[in-house]
C-alpha positions in Angstrom: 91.0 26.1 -10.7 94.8 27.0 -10.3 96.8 24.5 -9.0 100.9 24.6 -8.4 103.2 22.0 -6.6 106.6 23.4 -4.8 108.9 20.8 -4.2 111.5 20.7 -1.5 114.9 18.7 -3.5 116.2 18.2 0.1 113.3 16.5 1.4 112.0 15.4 -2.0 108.6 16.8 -0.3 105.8 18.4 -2.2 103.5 21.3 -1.4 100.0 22.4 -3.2 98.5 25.4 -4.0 95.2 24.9 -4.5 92.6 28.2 -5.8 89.3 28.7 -6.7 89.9 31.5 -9.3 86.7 32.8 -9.2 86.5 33.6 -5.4 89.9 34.1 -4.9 90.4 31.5 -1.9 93.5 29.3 -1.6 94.3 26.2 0.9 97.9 24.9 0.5 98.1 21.1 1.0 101.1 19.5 2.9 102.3 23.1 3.4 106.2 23.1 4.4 107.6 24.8 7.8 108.7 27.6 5.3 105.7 28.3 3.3 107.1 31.9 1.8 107.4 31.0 -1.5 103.5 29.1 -2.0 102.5 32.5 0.0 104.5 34.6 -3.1 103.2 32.7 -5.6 99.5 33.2 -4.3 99.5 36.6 -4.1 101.3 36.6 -7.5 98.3 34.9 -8.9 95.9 37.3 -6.5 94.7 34.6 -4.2 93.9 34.8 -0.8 95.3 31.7 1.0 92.3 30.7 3.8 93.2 27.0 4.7 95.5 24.4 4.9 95.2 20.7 5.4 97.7 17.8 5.5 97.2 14.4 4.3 99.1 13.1 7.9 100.9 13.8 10.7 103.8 13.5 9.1 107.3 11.9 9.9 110.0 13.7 7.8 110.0 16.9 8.0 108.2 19.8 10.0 104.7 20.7 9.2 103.6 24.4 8.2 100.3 24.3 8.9 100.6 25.8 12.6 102.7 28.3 11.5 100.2 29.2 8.7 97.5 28.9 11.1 99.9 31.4 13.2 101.0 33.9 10.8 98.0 34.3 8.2 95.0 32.6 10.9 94.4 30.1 8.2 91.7 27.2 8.8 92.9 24.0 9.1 91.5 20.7 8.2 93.2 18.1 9.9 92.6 14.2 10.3 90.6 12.7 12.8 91.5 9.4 11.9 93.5 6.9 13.8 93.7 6.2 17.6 94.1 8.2 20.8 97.9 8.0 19.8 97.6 9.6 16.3 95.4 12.7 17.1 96.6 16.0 16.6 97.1 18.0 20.0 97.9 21.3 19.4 94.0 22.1 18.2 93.1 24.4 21.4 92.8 28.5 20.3 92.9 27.2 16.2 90.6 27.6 13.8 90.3 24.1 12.8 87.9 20.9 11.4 88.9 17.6 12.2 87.9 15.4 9.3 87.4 11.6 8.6 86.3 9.2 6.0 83.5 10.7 3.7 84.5 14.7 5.3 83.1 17.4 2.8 85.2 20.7 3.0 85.3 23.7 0.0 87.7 25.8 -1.2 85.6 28.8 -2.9 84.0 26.1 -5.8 86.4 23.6 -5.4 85.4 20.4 -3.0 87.6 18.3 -1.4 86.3 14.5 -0.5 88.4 12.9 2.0 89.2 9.4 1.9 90.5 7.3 4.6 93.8 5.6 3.3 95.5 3.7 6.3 98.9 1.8 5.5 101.4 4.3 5.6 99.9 5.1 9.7 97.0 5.0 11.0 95.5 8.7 10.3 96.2 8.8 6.7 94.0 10.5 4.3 93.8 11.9 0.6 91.6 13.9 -0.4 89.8 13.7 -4.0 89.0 17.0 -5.6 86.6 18.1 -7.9 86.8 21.3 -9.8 83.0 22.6 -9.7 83.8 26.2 -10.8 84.9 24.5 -14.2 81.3 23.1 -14.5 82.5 19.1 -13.7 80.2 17.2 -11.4 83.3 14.7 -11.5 86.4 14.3 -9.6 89.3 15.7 -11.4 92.1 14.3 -8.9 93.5 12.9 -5.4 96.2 14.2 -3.4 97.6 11.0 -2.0 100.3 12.0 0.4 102.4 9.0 1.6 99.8 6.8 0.5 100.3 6.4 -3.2 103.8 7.6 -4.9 104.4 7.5 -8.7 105.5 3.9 -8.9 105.2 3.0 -5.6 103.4 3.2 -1.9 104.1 4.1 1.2 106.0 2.6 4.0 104.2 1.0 7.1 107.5 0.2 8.9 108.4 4.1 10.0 105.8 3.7 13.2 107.8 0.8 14.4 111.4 1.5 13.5 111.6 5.3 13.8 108.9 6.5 16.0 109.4 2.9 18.4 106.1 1.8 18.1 105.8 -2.0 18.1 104.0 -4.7 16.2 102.9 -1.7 13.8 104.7 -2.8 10.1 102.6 -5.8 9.9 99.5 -4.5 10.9 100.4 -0.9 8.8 100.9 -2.9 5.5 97.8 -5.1 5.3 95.9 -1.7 6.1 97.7 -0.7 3.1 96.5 -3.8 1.2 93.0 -2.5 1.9 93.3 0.7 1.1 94.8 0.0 -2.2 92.2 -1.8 -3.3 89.7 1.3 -2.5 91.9 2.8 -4.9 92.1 0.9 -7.6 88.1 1.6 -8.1 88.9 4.9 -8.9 88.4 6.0 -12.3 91.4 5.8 -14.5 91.6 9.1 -15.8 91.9 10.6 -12.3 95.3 12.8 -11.5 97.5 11.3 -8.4 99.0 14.0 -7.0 101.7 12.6 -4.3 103.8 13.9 -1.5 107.3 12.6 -1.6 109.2 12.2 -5.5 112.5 10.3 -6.0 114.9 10.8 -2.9 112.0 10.5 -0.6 112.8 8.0 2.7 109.1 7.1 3.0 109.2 4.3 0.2 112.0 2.2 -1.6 111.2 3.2 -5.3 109.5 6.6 -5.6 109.5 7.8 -9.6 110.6 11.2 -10.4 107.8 12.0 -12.3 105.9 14.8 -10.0 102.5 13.3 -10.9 100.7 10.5 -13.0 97.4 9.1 -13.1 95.1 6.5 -11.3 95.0 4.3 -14.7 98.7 4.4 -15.1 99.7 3.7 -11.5 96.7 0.3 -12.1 98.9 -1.0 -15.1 102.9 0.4 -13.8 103.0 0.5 -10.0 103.9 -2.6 -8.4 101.9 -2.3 -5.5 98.8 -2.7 -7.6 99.7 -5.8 -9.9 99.5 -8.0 -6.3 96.7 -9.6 -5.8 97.2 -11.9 -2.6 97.3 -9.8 0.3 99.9 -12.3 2.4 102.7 -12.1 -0.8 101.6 -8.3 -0.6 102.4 -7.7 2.6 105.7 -9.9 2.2 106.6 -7.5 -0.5 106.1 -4.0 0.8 108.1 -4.8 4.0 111.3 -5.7 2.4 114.0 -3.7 2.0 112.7 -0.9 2.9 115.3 1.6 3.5 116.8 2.8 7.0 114.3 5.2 8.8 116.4 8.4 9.7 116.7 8.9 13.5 115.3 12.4 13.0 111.8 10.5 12.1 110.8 10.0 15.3 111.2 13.3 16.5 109.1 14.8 13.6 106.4 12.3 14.7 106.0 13.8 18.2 106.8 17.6 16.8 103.9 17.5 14.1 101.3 15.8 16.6 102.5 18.1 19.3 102.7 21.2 17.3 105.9 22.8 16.1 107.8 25.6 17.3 106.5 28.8 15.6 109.3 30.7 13.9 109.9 34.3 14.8 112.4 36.2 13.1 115.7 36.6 15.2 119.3 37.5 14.0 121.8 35.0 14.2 125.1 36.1 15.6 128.4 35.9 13.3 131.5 34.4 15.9 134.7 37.0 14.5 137.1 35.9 16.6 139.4 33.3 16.7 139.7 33.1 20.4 135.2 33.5 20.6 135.2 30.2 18.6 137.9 28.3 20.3 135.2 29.0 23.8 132.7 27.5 21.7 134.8 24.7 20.9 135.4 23.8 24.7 131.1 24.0 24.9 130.2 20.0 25.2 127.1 21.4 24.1 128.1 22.7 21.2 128.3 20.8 17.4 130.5 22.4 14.8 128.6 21.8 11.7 131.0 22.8 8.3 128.8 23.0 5.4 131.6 23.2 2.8 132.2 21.2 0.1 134.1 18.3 1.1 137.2 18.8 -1.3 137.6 22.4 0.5 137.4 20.9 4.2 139.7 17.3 4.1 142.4 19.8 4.5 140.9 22.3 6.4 139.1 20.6 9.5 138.4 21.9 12.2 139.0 20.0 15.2 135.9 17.9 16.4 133.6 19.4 13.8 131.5 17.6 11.3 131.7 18.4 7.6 127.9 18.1 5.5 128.3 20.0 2.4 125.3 21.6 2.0 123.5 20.1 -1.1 120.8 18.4 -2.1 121.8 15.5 0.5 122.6 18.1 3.5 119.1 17.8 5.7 119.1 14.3 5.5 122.3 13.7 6.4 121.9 16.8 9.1 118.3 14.6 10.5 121.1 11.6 10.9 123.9 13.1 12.6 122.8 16.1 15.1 121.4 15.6 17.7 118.0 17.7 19.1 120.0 18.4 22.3 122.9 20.2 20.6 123.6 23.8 19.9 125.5 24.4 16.5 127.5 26.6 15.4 127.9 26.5 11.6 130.6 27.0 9.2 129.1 28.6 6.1 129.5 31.3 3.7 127.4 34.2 3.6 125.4 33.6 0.8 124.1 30.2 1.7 122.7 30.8 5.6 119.6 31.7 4.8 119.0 28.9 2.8 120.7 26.3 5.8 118.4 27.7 8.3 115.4 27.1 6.1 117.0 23.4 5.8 117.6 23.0 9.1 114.1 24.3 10.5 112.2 22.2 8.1 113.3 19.1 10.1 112.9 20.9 13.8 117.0 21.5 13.9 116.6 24.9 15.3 118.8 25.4 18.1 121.6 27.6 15.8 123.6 29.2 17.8 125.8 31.0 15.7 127.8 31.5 12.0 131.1 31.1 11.2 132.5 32.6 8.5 135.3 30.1 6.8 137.9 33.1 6.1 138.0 32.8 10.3 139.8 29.8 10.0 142.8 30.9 8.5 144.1 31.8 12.2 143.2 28.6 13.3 145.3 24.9 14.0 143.5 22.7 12.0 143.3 18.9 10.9 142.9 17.0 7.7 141.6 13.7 6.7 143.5 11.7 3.7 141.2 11.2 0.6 142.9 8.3 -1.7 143.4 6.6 -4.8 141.6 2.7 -5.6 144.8 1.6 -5.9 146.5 3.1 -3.0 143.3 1.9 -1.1 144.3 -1.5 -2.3 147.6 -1.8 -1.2 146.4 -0.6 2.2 144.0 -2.8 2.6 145.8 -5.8 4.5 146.8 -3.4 7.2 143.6 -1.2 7.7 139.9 -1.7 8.8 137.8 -1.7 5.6 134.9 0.6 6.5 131.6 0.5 4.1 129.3 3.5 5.0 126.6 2.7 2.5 123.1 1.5 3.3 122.0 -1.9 3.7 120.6 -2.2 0.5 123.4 -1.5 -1.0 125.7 -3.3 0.9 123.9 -6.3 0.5 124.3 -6.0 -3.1 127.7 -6.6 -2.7 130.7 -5.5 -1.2 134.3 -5.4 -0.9 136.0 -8.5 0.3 136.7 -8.2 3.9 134.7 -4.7 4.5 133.0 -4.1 7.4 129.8 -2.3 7.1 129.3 0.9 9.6 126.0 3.1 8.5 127.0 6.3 7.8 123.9 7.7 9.8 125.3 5.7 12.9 129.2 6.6 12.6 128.9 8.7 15.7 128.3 5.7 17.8 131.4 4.2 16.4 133.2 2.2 19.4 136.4 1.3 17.6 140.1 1.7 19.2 141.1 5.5 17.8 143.9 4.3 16.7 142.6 1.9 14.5 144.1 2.6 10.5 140.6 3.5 8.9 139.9 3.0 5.0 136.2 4.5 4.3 134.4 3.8 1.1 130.7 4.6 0.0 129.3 4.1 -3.4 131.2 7.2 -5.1 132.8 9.2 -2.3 130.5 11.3 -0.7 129.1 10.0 2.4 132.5 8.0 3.1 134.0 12.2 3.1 131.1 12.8 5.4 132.2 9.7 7.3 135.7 10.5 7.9 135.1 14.0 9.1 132.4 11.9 11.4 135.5 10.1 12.8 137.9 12.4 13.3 135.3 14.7 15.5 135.4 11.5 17.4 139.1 11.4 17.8 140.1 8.6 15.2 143.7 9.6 14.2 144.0 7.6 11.0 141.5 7.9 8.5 141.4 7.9 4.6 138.4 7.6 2.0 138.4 6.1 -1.2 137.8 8.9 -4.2 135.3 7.2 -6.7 134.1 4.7 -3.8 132.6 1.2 -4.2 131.9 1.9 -7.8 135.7 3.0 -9.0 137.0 -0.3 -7.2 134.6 -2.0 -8.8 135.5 -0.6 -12.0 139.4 -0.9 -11.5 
C-alpha cells in the first residue's frame, strides 16, 4: 500500500493518497480544491487515481472531489449519513456511492470500512482501512477527519455559530460523546490519520504531530480520559474558538457543489489612471498582500493590507466578502500561489493584479506603527483597541482596552475621528487591523510593535 499526506499550512488541512501498488489504483481522501500536486505525486509513483471520498461536507475550505470527479471522472464515495439537510446535492450526472455505517468500498486490495462518527455534524464518517495486498486480514488504520485530531476532537459548535443552525452544539457534542466511545474499542495499535493539524479552526488544541495512534490518543487526548458524558459535553463546548464567517459559506458550497475551475488569465491593471476607476467601483476590494512593514507607509486608499503568509486565507475567509470583486496588490511571483489560496475557500471573484511598482505614481496613506512606550504615554488620550480573540483576551488584557475582533473590524461603528491605539498579541493582526480601519476612513490610527506580549514584558 502507498500512502502520502499533503498538507495545506494555510488551512492546516490534510489530503491522502491512498494506492494499491499492485493494481495501480489510487482514491485521494479529503482531496483539496487544488489537487495538482496529490495528482503529480501519483503519477510519480505510477498510480492511476480512480476515486475520491471525503470524511464530511466540510466547513473550511472548498472540497476537490467535484472537480476531481470533473477533470479525471473519478468515483466518488460520499456520506449518506445525516438528515435531509446534510445530504450532498450535486450527485446528478456523477459517478458516485453514497455510503453509511458498515459501507464496504476497495481500492485495488485495499478495503475501506466506513464508520459512522457523528459529533463534529451530523454526516461524519471515517473510514478504517485494511491493507489486504500486504496479506493482513486486520485493520491497519482510520482516517478520522474532523472527528479525532492528535490531542484533541472535533467541534460541534460550527453548525450553530457559523452555518446558523440552532440548538445543534449540544446535541453535536453528546453525539460526539457516543462516537468516542465506539472508538475507544478500537485496537490500540491502529494509525489515526486526521484532517486538520495545529492551526486548524475546527478544534481548540489540535497537536502538530501529522498522525498518532488509537492507543496513544486512549492514554494523551483529553477527550478520551472523560468518562461522564454531562462533564464531557461541558468540556468540549468551551472555549472553543471563533468560527470564521467564511464557514458558513463553505457549508452550503460543499453540499451544493463547488464551482469548477477552468483556467482563465487574470488581467494585470498598468495604469495609474485604470486603477484609480477601479477604486471608484463600490464593488471592488483592494486586497494588498505585502508584508505589513512595506505597506504602513505605502497604503493605498481604502484597501486592505493581508500579507500573504501562512495566516493570509484565514484572515482573507474573515474579511472579504463573497459579493466583492478584488483586485490584488501582489508581486509576480506569488499570484499563482494567492489564487490557489483564495479558491480553496470559494474567494474566486479576482478581478484583476496589481503590480506594487504601479504605486509609485500614486497619493497614498500610511498608518503609524509605535513603540510600548510611546503607546503608553498615549494611552490616556486614545481608544485602547485589542484585536485578539476571545480566548486570549480573556486571559488578560490591558487596563482599559476595549476588545474589537479583528475578523469583525470592518463592522467597526466608532466616530472616524476617534485617536486609535491597536494591539494584538505581537503585532500582526493589530497591522492587519489598522489597514482594516483606515479602508474605513478612521484618520488616526497607530499599532503597537511587539503587541500585548512586549507591554507585558516592558
Amino acid at each position: 500500500m502507498f500512502l502520502k499526506s499533503f498538507f495545506d499550512e494555510k488551512l492546516a488541512q490534510y489530503s491522502y493518497l491512498v494506492g494499491c501498488q499492485r493494481t495501480g489504483e489510487a482514491i485521494i481522501i479529503d482531496p483539496a480544491r487544488d489537487s495538482s500536486e496529490v495528482i503529480e505525486v501519483a503519477i510519480k509513483e505510477g498510480l492511476t487515481i480512480t476515486a475520491a471520498t471525503e470524511t464530511h461536507i466540510h466547513a473550511d475550505f472548498v472540497s476537490g472531489s467535484r472537480q476531481l470527479a470533473h477533470d479525471l471522472g473519478v468515483k466518488l464515495y460520499l456520506s449518506d449519513e445525516g438528515d435531509a439537510d446534510w445530504k450532498y446535492q450535486y450527485t446528478e450526472g456523477v459517478n458516485v456511492e453514497m455510503v453509511k455505517e458498515g459501507s464496504l468500498f476497495s481500492i485495488g486490495n485495499i478495503d475501506f470500512e466506513v464508520l459512522h462518527t457523528p459529533g463534529h455534524t451530523p454526516e461524519s464518517i471515517s473510514f478504517v482501512v485494511t491493507d489486504r495486498g500486504g496479506g493482513s486480514t486486520k485493520a491497519m488504520g482510520i482516517f478520522t477527519g474532523d472527528f479525532v485530531f492528535v490531542g484533541d476532537i472535533g467541534r460541534p459548535d460550527l453548525l450553530e455559530k457559523a452555518a446558523g443552525i440552532a440548538d445543534t452544539a449540544e446535541k453535536g457534542a453528546h453525539a460526539m460523546f457516543k462516537s468516542v466511545q465506539r472508538f475507544k474499542q478500537l485496537p490500540d495499535y491502529m494509525m489515526v490519520w486526521p484532517g486538520h493539524g495545529a492551526g486548524s479552526a475546527c478544534g481548540k488544541s489540535l497537536g502538530a504531530v501529522p498522525s498518532s495512534t488509537v492507543g496513544y490518543e486512549k492514554m494523551f487526548n483529553w477527550a478520551m480520559k472523560e468518562e461522564t458524558e454531562e462533564l464531557f459535553v461541558k468540556e468540549l463546548l468551551a472555549d472553543q474558538p471563533e468560527a470564521p464567517v467564511y464557514f458558513k459559506e463553505m457549508k452550503k458550497v460543499n453540499k451544493e457543489g463547488p464551482a469548477i475551475i477552468v483556467d482563465h488569465v487574470i488581467s494585470v491593471i498598468d495604469s495609474k489612471d485604470a486603477f484609480e476607476r477601479e477604486l471608484q467601483n463600490e464593488s471592488v476590494f483592494v486586497l494588498d498582500t505585502r508584508p505589513s512593514n512595506l505597506v504602513e507607509n505605502t497604503l493605498v486608499p481604502g484597501a486592505i493590507n493581508i500579507p500573504f503568509n501562512k495566516s493570509f486565507t484565514n484572515w482573507a475567509g474573515w474579511l472579504v466578502s463573497y459579493d466583492e470583486q478584488m483586485v490584488i496588490i501582489a508581486e509576480e511571483e506569488n499570484r499563482e500561489e494567492i489564487i490557489a489560496s483564495l479558491q480553496s475557500i470559494h474567494l474566486d471573484s479576482i478581478k484583476a493584479f496589481i503590480d506594487p511598482s504601479l504605486l509609485k505614481e500614486m497619493d497614498l496613506t500610511t498608518y503609524e506603527t509605535i513603540s510600548v512606550e510611546t503607546f503608553k504615554q498615549e494611552m490616556p488620550d486614545g481608544y485602547v483597541m485589542d484585536v485578539r480573540n476571545d480566548t486570549e483576551w480573556k486571559e488578560g488584557y490591558i487596563e482599559g482596552a476595549h476588545h474589537h475582533f479583528l475578523g469583525k473590524l470592518r463592522e467597526t461603528t466608532l466616530n472616524k475621528d476617534t485617536p486609535i491605539l491597536m494591539n494584538c498579541k505581537g503585532g500582526a493582526r493589530s497591522a492587519i487591523g489598522a489597514s482594516v480601519l483606515k479602508s474605513l476612513g478612521y484618520t488616526n490610527v497607530k499599532h503597537m510593535i511587539g503587541g500585548y506580549d512586549a507591554f507585558i514584558r516592558a
